[in-house]
C-alpha positions as CSV (number, residue, x, y, z in Angstrom):
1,X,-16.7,6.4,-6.4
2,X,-17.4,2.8,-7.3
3,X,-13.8,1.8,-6.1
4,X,-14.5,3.3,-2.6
5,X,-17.3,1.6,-2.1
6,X,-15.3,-1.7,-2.4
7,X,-12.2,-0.3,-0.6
8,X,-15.4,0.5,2.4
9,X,-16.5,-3.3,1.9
10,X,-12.5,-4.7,2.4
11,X,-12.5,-2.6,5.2
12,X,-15.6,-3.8,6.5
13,X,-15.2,-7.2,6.1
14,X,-11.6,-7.2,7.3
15,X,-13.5,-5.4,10.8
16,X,-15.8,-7.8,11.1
17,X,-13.8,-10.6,11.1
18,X,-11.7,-9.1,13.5
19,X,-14.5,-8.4,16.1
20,X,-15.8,-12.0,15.2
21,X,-12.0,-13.3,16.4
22,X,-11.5,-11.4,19.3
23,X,-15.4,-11.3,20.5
24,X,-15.5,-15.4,20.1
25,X,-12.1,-16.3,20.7
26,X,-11.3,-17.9,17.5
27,X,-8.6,-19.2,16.4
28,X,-7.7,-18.1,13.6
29,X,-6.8,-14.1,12.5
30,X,-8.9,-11.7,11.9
31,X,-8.0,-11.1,8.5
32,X,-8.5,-14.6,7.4
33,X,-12.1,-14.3,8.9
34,X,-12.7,-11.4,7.1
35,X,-11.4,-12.9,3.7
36,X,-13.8,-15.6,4.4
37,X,-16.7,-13.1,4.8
38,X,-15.1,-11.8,1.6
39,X,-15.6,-15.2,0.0
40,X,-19.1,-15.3,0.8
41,X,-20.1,-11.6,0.2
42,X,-18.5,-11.8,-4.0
43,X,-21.2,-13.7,-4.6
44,X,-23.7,-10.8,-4.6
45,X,-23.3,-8.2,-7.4
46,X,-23.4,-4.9,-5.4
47,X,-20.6,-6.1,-3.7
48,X,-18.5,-7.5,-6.3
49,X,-18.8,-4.6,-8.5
50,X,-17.3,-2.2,-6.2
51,X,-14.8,-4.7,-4.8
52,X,-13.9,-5.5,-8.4
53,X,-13.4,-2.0,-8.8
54,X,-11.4,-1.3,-6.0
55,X,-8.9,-4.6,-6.8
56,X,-8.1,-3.3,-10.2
57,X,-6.9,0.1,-9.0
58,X,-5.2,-1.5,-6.1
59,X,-3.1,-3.9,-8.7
60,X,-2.4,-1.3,-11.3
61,X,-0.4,0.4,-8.1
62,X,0.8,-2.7,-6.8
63,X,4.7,-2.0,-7.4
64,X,4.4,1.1,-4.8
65,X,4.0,-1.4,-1.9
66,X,7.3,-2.9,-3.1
67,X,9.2,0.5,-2.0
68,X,8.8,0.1,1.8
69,X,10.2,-3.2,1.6
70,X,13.2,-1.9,-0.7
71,X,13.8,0.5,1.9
72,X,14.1,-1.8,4.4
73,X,16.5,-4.2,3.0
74,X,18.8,-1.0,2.0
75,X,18.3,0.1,5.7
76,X,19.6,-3.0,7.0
77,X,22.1,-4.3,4.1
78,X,24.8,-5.0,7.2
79,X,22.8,-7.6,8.5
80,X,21.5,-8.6,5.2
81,X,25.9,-9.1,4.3
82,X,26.4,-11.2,7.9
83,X,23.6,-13.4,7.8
84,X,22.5,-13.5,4.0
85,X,23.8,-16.7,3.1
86,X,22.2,-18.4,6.2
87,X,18.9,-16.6,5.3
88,X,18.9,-17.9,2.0
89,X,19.4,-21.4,2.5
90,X,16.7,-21.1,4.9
91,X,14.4,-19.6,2.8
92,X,15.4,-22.6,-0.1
93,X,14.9,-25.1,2.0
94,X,11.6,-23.8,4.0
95,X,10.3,-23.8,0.1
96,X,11.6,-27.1,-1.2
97,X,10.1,-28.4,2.4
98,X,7.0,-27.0,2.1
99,X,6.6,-28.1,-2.1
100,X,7.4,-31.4,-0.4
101,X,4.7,-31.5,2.2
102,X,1.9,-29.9,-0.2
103,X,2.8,-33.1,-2.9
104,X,2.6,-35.6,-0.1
105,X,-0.7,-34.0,1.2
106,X,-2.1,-33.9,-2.0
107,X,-1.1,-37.2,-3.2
108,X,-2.4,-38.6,0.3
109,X,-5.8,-36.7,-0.6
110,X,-5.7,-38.1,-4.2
111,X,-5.6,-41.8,-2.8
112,X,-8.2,-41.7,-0.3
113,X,-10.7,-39.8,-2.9
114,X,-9.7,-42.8,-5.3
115,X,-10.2,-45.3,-2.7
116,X,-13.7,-44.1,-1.9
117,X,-14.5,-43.9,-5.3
118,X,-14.2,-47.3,-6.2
């Protein structure tokens, strides 16, 4: 019962900051609104509880969400043979790019905080 409590807050949360996106005309998604919400609302215990809850049955069944996306790449395995080699060196580089761009952001960061503490 706990656990549907906190699958009633995701839910909730996730609605709000949808309505909160669409109503204002924000930029940014829904979701990520809602997550935010999220953020702030684990802070009080009849919410984390429940939420906690919910999480832990939601991870011990995590490898069923896998099987839609198993199903797809079997689905389309011809286009996965044509273009697979161009996908993956695309999806190397769009990694080793963004590892790059986090480092330099971070070190950048890491500079300025120095600076200003001195």
């Amino acid at each position: 019962m706990n656990g549907l409590r906190g699958l009633a807050w995701l839910l909730a949360l996730q609605s709000i900051g949808e309505l909160l996106a669409r109503g204002l005309s924000l930029p940014f998604p829904g979701p990520v609104i809602g997550m935010l919400l999220l953020l702030l609302a684990l802070r009080v215990p009849s919410v984390r509880e429940p939420v906690a809850a919910c999480a832990t049955f939601l991870l011990s069944h995590l490898s069923l969400l896998f099987v839609p996306v198993g199903v797809g790449v079997m689905t389309h395995l011809g286009l996965i043979s044509q273009y697979g080699v161009r996908m993956l060196v695309v999806i190397v580089l769009s990694t080793w790019i963004g590892l790059a761009v986090t480092a330099w952001a971070l070190q950048l960061f890491r500079d300025k905080s120095d600076a200003e503490l001195r």
